[in-house]
Every structure is written in C-alpha cells, then in structure tokens.
C-alpha positions in Angstrom: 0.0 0.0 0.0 1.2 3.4 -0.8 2.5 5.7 1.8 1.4 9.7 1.5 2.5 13.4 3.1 0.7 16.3 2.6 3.3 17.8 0.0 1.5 21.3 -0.4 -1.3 23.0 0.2 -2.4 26.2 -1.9 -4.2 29.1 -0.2 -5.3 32.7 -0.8 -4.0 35.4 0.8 -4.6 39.0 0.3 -1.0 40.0 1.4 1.3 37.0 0.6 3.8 38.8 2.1 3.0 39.1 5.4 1.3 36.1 5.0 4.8 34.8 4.2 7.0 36.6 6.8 4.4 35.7 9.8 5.1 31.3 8.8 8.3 32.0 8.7 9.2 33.6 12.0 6.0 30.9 13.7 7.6 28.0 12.0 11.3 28.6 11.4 10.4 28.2 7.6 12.1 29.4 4.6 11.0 31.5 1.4 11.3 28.7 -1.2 10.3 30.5 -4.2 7.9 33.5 -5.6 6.7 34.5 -8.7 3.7 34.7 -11.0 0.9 32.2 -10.8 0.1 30.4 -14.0 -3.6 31.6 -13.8 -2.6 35.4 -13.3 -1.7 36.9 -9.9 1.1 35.7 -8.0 2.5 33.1 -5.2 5.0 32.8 -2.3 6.0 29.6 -1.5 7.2 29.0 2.1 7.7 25.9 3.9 10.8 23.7 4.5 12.6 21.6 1.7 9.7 19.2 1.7 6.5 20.7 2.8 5.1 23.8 2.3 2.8 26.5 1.8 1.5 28.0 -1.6 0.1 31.4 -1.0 -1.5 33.1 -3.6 -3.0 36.4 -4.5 -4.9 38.1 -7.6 -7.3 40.5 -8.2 -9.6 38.1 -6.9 -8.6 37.8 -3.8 -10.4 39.8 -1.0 -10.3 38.4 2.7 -12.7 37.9 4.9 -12.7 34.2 4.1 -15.5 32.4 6.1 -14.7 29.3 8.2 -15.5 26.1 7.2 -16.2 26.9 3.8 -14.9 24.5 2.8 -11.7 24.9 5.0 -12.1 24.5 8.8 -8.3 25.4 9.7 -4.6 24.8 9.0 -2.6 22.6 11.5 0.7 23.9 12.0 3.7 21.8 14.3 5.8 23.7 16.5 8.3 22.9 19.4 7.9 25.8 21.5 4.0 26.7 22.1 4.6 29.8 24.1 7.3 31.2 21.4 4.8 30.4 18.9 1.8 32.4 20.7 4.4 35.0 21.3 5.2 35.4 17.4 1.3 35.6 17.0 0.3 38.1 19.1 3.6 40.2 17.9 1.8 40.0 14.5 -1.3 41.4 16.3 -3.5 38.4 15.8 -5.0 36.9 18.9 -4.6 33.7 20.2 -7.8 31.9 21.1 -8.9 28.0 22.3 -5.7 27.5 23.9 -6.1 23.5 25.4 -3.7 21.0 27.0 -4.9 17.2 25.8 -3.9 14.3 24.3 -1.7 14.4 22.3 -0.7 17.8 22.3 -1.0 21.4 23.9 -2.7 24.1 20.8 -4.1 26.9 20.2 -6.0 28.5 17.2 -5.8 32.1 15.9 -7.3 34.0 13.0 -5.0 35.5 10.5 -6.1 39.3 8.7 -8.0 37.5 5.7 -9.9 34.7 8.2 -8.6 32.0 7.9 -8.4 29.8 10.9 -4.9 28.6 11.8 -4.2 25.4 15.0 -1.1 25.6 15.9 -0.1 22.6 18.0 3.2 21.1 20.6 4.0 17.4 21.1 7.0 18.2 23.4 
C-alpha cells in the first residue's frame, strides 16, 4: 500500500507577504520561491525543503474568508508553544482555544484574511 505526506497546500492570501513573513518567524520556515501564478496573480512559496505552503494572491482575492467553507483550519507543528503564541500576538493576531490534551498542547488564531490557523506542541 502506498505511503502519503501532505506535500503542499495552496491558499489565498490578500497579502502574501505578510502572509509569508508571519510562517516563517512561527515555523522557522524558509521563502522557497515567488513569482507569477500560471492563472494570473502571484504566489509565495514558504515551507521547508519538503512541505510547504502556496500562498496566492490576484485581483480576486479579497479576505474575509468564512470558516468552514470549505476549509475548517490549518494545522501547523511547532516545538515551542509559548514562542509560537508570542510570534502571533507580535503580528497582532489573537490567540484563542488555547487546550492542553492528548496528544498535544494548541491553540488556534485567525490570520487578517480569516482564515483559521491550529497551531499545535507534542513536546
């Protein structure tokens, strides 16, 4: 039977940038490449060597995404839970649903377009 990982996933972002720049200081990730998206508008790509996420913008693109529709939220591993809530609030977002059980310790916040982000510790 074949083995899977979640390679990518591709979201929308009104301001990939910040968008960008927030991941990488939450996860330690890297900028792995930017440029024009092959339906108009453009991408960041920002992730580790493996993983990563596609954030894209175009004239389409407008926030206030609602949750669950059809995305509940994005799971994101860290190692340190109170850096990581620490880098959120910095970024003026607002951690929320902060729990302690098995098998990890999370929280959830909302980034500036809506979009509903766990972020989670096994340590």
């Amino acid at each position: 039977m074949p083995k899977g990982l979640l390679e990518h996933v591709n979201i929308s972002a009104t301001d990939p940038d910040r968008s960008a720049a927030l991941l990488e200081r939450l996860c330690g990730w890297k900028e792995r490449w930017r440029g024009p998206s092959m339906l108009g508008g453009r991408t960041i790509h920002v992730g580790t060597d493996r993983q990563y996420v596609a954030l894209y913008t175009g004239d389409q693109v407008k926030g206030d995404f609602a949750k669950g529709a059809p995305l509940n939220h994005v799971a994101l591993e860290v190692d340190d839970l109170a850096a990581a809530e620490g880098v959120v609030k910095e970024a003026g977002l607002e951690p929320f649903g902060r729990g302690d059980y098995e098998p990890g310790e999370r929280f959830y916040f909302f980034d500036w377009d809506g979009i509903e982000w766990e972020v989670v510790s096994y340590e």
